[in-house]
Legacy VTK file of the C-alpha trace (Angstrom):
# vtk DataFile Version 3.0
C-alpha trace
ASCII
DATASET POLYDATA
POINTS 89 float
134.193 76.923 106.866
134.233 79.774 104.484
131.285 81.972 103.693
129.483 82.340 101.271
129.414 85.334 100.013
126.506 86.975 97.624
127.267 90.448 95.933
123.430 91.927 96.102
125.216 95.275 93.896
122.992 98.252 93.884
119.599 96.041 94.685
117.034 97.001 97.419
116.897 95.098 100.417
113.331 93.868 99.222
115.466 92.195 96.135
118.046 90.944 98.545
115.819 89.473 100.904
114.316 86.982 97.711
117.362 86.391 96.360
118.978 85.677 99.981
116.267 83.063 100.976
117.246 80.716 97.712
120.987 81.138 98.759
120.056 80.459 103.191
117.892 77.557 101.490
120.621 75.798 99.161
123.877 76.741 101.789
121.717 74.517 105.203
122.126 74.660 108.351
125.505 76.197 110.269
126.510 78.047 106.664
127.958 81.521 107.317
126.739 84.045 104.661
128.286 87.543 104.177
125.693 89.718 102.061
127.479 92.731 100.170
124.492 95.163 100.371
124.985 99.051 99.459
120.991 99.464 100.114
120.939 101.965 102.902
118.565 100.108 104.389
120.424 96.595 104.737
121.413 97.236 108.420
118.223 97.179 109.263
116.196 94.641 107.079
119.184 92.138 107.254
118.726 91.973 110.953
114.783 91.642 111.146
114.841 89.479 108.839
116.796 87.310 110.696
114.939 87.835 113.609
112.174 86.565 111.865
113.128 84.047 110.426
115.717 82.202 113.151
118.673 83.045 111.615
121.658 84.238 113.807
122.924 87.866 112.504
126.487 88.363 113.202
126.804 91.714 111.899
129.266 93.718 109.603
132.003 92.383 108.568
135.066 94.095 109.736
137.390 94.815 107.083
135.413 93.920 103.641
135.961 96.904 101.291
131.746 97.680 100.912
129.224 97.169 103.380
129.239 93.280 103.915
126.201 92.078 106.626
126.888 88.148 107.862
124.792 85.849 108.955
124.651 81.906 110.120
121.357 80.093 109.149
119.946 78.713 111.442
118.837 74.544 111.676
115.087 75.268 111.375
113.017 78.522 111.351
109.312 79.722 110.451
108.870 78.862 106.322
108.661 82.377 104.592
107.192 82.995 101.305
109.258 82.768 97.965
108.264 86.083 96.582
107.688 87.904 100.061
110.275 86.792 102.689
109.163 88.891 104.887
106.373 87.295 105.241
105.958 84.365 106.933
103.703 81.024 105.239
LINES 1 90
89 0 1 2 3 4 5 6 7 8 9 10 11 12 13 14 15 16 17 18 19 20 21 22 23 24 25 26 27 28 29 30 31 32 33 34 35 36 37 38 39 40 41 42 43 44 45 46 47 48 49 50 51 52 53 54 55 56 57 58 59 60 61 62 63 64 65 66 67 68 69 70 71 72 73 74 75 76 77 78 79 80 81 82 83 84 85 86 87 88
């Protein structure tokens, strides 16, 4: 299966994170999604937020020219809300 892959550009992880939940939502269960994220911040958020929210974190991607985070989402997992992923509903 080949990833998905969402260019988040120069956008914080906060903006990531909503715009991330809409593309985990549409892609379902088993999809592999490799976030390009130059946010400082992305190796941490991406993985608590996956820890949060079910989703399996597999790390940086090995090879992809900018800092590229992957994930697999996950079957089911705790609702979060639209505007605040973070946070759970």
């Amino acid at each position: 299966m080949t990833p998905l892959v969402v260019d988040g550009g120069d956008r914080l992880c906060v903006q990531l994170l909503i715009e991330l939940r809409d593309h985990v939502e549409a892609a379902g269960p088993g999809a592999v999604i490799h976030l390009i994220a130059s946010d400082p911040a992305a190796p941490l958020d991406l993985p608590a937020w996956c820890h949060l929210t079910g989703h399996t974190y597999l790390g940086r991607v090995p090879g992809a020219g900018r800092a590229t985070y992957a994930l697999r989402v996950a079957a089911a997992g705790p609702a979060t809300d639209s505007m605040s992923p973070w946070h759970l509903t």
